[in-house]
C-alpha positions in Angstrom: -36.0 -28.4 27.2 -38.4 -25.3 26.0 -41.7 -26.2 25.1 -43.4 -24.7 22.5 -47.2 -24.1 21.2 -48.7 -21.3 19.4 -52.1 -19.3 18.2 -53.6 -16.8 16.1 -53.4 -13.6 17.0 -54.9 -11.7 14.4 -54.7 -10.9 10.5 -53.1 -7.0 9.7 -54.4 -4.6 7.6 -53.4 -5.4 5.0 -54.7 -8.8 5.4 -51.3 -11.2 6.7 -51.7 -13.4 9.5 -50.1 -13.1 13.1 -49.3 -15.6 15.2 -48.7 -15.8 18.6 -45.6 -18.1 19.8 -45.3 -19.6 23.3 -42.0 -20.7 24.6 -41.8 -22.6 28.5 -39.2 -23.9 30.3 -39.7 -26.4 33.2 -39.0 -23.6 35.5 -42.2 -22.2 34.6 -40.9 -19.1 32.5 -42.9 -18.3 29.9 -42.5 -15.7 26.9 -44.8 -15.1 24.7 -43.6 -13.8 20.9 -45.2 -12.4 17.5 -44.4 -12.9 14.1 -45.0 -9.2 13.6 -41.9 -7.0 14.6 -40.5 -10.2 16.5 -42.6 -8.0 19.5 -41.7 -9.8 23.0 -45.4 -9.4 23.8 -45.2 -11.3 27.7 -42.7 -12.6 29.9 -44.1 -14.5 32.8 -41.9 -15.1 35.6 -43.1 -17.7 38.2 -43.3 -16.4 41.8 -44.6 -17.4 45.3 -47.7 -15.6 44.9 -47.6 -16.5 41.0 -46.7 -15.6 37.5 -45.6 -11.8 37.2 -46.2 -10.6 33.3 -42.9 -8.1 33.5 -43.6 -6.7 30.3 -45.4 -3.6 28.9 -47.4 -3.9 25.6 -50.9 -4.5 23.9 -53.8 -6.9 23.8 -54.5 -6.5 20.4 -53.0 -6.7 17.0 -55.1 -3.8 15.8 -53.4 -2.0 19.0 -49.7 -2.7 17.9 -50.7 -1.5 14.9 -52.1 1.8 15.8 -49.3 1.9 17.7 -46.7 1.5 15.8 -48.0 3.1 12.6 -48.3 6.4 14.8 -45.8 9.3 15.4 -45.6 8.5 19.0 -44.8 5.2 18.4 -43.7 3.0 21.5 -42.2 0.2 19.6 -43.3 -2.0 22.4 -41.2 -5.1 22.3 -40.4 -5.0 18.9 -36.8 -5.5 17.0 -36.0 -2.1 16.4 -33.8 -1.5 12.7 -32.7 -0.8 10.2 -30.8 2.0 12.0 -32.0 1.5 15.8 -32.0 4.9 17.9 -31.5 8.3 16.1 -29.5 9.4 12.5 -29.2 13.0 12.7 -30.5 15.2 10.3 -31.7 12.0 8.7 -29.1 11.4 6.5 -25.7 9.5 6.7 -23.0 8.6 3.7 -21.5 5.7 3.0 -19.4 4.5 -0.1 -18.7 8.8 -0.7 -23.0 8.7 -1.5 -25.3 10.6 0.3 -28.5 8.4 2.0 -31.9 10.7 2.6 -34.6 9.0 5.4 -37.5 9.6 6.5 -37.3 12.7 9.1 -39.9 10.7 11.6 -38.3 12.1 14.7 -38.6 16.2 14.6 -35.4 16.9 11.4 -34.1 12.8 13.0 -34.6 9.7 11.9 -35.2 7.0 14.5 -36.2 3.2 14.4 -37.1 2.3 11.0 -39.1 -0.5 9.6 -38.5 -3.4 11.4 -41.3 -3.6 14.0 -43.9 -3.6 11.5 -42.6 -6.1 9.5 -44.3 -9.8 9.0 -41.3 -12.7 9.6 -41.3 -16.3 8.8 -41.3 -18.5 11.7 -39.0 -21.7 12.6 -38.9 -23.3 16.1 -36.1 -26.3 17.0 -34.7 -27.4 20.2 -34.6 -24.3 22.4 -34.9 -21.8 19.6 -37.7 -19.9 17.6 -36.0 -18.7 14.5 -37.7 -15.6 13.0 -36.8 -14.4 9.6 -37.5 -11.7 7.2 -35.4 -9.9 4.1 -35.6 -5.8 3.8 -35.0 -5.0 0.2 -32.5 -2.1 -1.0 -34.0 1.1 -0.4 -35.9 0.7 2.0 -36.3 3.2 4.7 -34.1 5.0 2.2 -31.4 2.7 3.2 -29.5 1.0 0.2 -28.6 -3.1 0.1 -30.8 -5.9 0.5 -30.8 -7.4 3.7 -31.5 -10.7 5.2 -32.4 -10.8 8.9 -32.1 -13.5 11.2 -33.5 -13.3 14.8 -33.4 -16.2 17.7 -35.0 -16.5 20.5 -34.0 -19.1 22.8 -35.3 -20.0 26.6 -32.9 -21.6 28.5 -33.6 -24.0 31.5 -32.2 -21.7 34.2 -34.7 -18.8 33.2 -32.5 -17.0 30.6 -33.9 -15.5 27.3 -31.1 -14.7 24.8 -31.7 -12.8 21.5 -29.5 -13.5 18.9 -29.6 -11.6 15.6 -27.5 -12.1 12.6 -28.1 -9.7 9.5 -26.3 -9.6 5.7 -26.3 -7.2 3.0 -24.9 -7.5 -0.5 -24.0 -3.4 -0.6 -22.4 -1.9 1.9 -24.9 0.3 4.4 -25.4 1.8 7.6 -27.2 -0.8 10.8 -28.1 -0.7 14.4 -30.3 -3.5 16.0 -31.7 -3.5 19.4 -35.0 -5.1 21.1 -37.4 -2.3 22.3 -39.2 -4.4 25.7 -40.3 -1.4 28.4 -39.6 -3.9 32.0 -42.0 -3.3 35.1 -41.0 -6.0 36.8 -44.4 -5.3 39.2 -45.9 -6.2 36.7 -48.4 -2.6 37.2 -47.9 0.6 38.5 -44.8 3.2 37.7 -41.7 1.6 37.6 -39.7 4.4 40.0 -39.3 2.3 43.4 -37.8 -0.5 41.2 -33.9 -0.1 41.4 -31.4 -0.1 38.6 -27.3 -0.8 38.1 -25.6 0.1 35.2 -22.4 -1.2 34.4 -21.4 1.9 32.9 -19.1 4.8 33.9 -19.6 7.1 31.2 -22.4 8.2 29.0 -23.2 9.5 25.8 -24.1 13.9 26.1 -27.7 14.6 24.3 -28.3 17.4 23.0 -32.3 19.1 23.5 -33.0 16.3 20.2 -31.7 13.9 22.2 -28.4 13.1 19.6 -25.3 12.7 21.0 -23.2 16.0 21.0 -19.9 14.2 20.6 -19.0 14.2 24.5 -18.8 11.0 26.3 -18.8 11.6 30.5 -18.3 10.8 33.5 -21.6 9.5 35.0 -19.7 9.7 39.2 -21.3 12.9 40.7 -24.2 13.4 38.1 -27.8 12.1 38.0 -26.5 9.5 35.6 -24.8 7.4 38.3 -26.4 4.1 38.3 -23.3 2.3 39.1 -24.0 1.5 42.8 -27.8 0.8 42.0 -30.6 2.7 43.1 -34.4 3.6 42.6 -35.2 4.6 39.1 -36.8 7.8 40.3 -34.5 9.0 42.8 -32.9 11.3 40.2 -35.5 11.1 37.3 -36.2 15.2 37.6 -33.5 16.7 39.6 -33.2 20.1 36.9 -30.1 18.4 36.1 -30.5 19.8 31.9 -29.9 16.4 30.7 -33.2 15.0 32.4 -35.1 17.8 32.0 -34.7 18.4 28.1 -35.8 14.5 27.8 -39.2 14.9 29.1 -37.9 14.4 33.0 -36.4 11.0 33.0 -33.5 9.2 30.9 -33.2 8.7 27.7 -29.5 8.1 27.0 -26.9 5.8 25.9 -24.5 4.3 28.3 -21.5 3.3 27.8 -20.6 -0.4 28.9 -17.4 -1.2 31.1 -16.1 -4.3 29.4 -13.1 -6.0 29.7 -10.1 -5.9 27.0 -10.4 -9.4 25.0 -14.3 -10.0 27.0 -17.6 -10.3 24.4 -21.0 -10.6 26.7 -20.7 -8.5 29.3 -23.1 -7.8 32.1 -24.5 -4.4 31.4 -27.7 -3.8 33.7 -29.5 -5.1 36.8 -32.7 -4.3 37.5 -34.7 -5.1 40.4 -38.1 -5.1 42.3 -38.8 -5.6 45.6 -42.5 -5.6 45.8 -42.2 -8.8 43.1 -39.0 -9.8 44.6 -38.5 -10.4 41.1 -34.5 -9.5 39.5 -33.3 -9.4 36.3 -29.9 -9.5 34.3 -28.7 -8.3 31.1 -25.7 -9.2 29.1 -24.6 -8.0 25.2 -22.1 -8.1 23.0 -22.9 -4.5 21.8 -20.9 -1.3 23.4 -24.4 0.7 24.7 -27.4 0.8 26.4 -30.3 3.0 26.2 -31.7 3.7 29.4 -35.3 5.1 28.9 -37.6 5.4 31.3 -40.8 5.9 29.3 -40.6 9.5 29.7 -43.9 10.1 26.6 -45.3 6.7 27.2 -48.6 8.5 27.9 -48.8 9.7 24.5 -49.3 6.0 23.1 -52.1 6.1 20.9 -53.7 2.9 21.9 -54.3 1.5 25.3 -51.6 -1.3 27.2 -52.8 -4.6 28.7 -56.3 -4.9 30.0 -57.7 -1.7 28.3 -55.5 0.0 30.6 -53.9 3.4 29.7 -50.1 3.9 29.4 -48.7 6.2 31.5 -45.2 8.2 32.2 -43.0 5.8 33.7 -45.2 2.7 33.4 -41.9 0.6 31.8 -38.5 1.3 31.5 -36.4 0.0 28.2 -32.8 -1.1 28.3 -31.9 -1.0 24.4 -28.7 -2.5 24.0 -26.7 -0.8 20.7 -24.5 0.6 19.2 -24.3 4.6 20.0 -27.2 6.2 18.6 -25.8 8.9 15.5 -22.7 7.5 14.7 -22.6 8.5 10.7 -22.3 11.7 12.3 -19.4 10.5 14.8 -16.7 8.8 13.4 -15.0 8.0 16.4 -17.6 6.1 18.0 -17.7 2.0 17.5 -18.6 2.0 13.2 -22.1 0.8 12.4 -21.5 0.4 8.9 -21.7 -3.6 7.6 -19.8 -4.0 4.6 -21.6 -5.9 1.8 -21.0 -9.9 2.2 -20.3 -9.3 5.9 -22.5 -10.3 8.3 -23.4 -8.4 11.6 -23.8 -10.2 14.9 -24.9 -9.6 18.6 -26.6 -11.2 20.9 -28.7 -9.8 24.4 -28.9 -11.8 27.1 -31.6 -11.5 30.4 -31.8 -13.7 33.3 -34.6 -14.0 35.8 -34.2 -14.2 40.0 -36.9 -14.6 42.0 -36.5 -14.8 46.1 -33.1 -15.3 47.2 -31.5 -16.2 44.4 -31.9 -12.3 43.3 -29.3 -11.5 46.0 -28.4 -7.6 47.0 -28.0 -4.9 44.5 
C-alpha cells in the first residue's frame, strides 16, 4: 500500500500555505505533489544506478509562482482548466450566450486558472484527494464548479489521475495534467524515443488552433506510430513544425477501440535511463509538445538550473483543443447537474521489463 508523509513548502503571496505531499509505493516510486495547481512537482523512479527524478519543474514556491503568473507560463505539472489548450478568439457560446475570456495567448485563450489555485487536501488508502470549487465567472466562464482530483500510486509503479468536476449551469471544460517528462532526468529530451497511438492529427494553424482538418500522420513528420527519437523530425521545414517554434505542439488523435474506455495512447522511452513509461486515458487527444519556448520560463528549473528548448516533453491528454469553434469534434460542453469524468493513467519500466518500442 502507498505510503504517505508530507511538508511545508512555502506560504503564497498572498499569504496561503503550500504543502508538499509524498506518496511511495514499496517498489520505491515516489511522487511528490502540491496543494497549489495539484503540480506533480517529482516523480522518482528507482533504478540500478538509483532514483531518476523524470520530471521538469521548480524548487521553489516563489518559482512556480513567477512562473505561472507570467505570460510565458510553463504550467509545469499543474492541472490545467477551466478550458485546457486554446479557445479561439477567446470566446465560445453556450445556452445561445456569448462567453468573453481573457485573450492570454496572442487574440486565444489558453489554460485558465486552475494551476494557481490553493486545493484542500485528503489522503486514504492509495489516494490523495485534492479539491477546490471555481465560482461562476471565473476566467469569464459562467457556473460554479466543484473539482475533484485523485491521485493514486499503485503497487506495480502506476500513477493514475482521476478528475471528476460538476457545474450547476451549463458551460464549456477541458482538463488535462501539464507534467514536461525527461525521463534522463537532465539534458534535452531528443534521443528519448516516442510512440503514439494515433493515426491522425489535429491541422494548426500559425496560432496553433486547429483549422478544422484532421490527417493522416503516415508519410509526414507527425508519424510516431512505429516509435522513434523525439528529434528525428523536430525541424524538418515541414510548415507544421516550423510555425510551432521547431517542434510539436499538436493534438493527436487516439486509435481506440469501438465499445473500449482507457486506451493506451503514448510510450515513451529512454535508453540512457533504461527507464519506460506508459500512458492510458479515457479522453480522445493528446498534446504532444516538445517544449518548443521552454527557454522563455521566467524562473529557473531544479537546482537553479535554467530551462531550456526541449529540456521536457508534455503529453496533455484532452479533449481537442478549440472545439466551441468545431462542432464536430468530441463536445466539451458539461451540462449543469452533469458531472465530467476522465482519468490518465502512467506506468513505469525500468530494465527489461520496458521491452522494445
Amino acid at each position: 500500500m502507498a505510503q504517505f508523509r508530507s511538508k511545508p513548502f512555502g506560504v503564497t503571496k498572498s499569504g496561503e500555505k503550500v504543502n508538499e505531499y509524498i506518496i511511495s509505493n514499496p517498489g520505491g516510486l515516489e511522487v511528490h505533489v502540491l496543494n497549489y495547481g495539484c503540480v506533480i512537482k517529482n516523480i522518482l523512479v528507482p533504478t540500478k544506478k538509483g532514483p531518476v527524478d523524470v520530471v521538469i519543474g521548480h524548487d521553489t514556491l516563489a518559482d512556480y509562482e513567477n512562473d505561472f503568473n507570467s505570460q510565458s507560463s510553463t504550467c509545469c505539472g499543474a492541472f490545467v482548466g477551466r478550458y485546457a489548450n486554446r479557445i479561439e478568439n477567446a470566446v465560445f457560446s453556450v445556452g445561445g450566450r456569448a462567453y468573453h475570456l481573457e485573450a492570454n495567448n496572442g487574440k486565444n485563450h489558453l489554460h485558465g486558472t486552475f494551476p494557481r489555485k490553493i486545493y484542500e487536501v485528503k489522503s486514504f488508502g492509495d489516494t490523495l484527494l485534492l479539491e477546490a470549487e471555481s465560482p461562476d465567472g471565473e476566467d469569464g466562464f459562467p457556473g460554479n464548479l466543484k473539482i475533484s482530483v485523485r491521485y493514486i500510486l499503485t503497487e506495480d509503479n502506476a500513477l493514475r489521475m482521476d478528475y471528476r468536476v460538476s457545474s450547476d449551469a451549463d458551460t464549456v471544460l477541458n482538463l488535462t495534467n501539464h507534467t514536461y517528462f525527461n525521463l534522463d532526468g537532465e539534458g534535452d529530451v531528443l534521443n528519448q524515443k516516442l510512440k503514439l497511438y494515433a493515426s491522425r492529427y489535429l491541422e494548426g494553424n500559425n496560432e496553433t488552433c486547429p483549422t478544422g482538418r484532421i490527417l493522416p500522420v503516415a508519410g509526414t513528420p507527425m508519424d510516431f506510430t512505429s516509435g522513434k527519437p523525439l528529434g528525428r523530425d523536430i525541424d524538418t521545414g515541414f510548415s507544421q513544425t516550423t510555425m510551432v517554434g521547431g517542434g510539436f505542439d499538436h493534438c493527436f488523435v487516439i486509435d481506440r477501440d469501438r465499445g473500449s474506455s482507457q486506451s493506451l495512447c503514448a510510450w515513451a522511452t529512454s535508453e540512457k535511463s533504461g527507464i519506460s513509461m506508459k500512458m492510458y486515458t479515457t479522453q480522445p487527444g493528446i498534446q504532444l509538445y516538445t517544449g518548443n519556448f521552454l527557454q522563455d520560463c521566467p524562473t529557473p528549473g531544479k537546482g537553479g538550473v535554467p530551462l531550456q528548448k526541449y529540456s521536457g516533453f508534455a503529453l496533455e491528454t484532452q479533449h481537442f483543443p478549440c472545439s466551441p469553434s468545431h462542432p464536430e469534434f468530441p463536445t466539451t460542453i458539461l451540462r449543469a447537474g452533469k458531472v465530467f469524468r476522465a482519468n490518465t493513467t502512467l506506468r513505469f519500466f525500468t530494465g527489461r521489463q520496458c521491452g522494445r518500442l
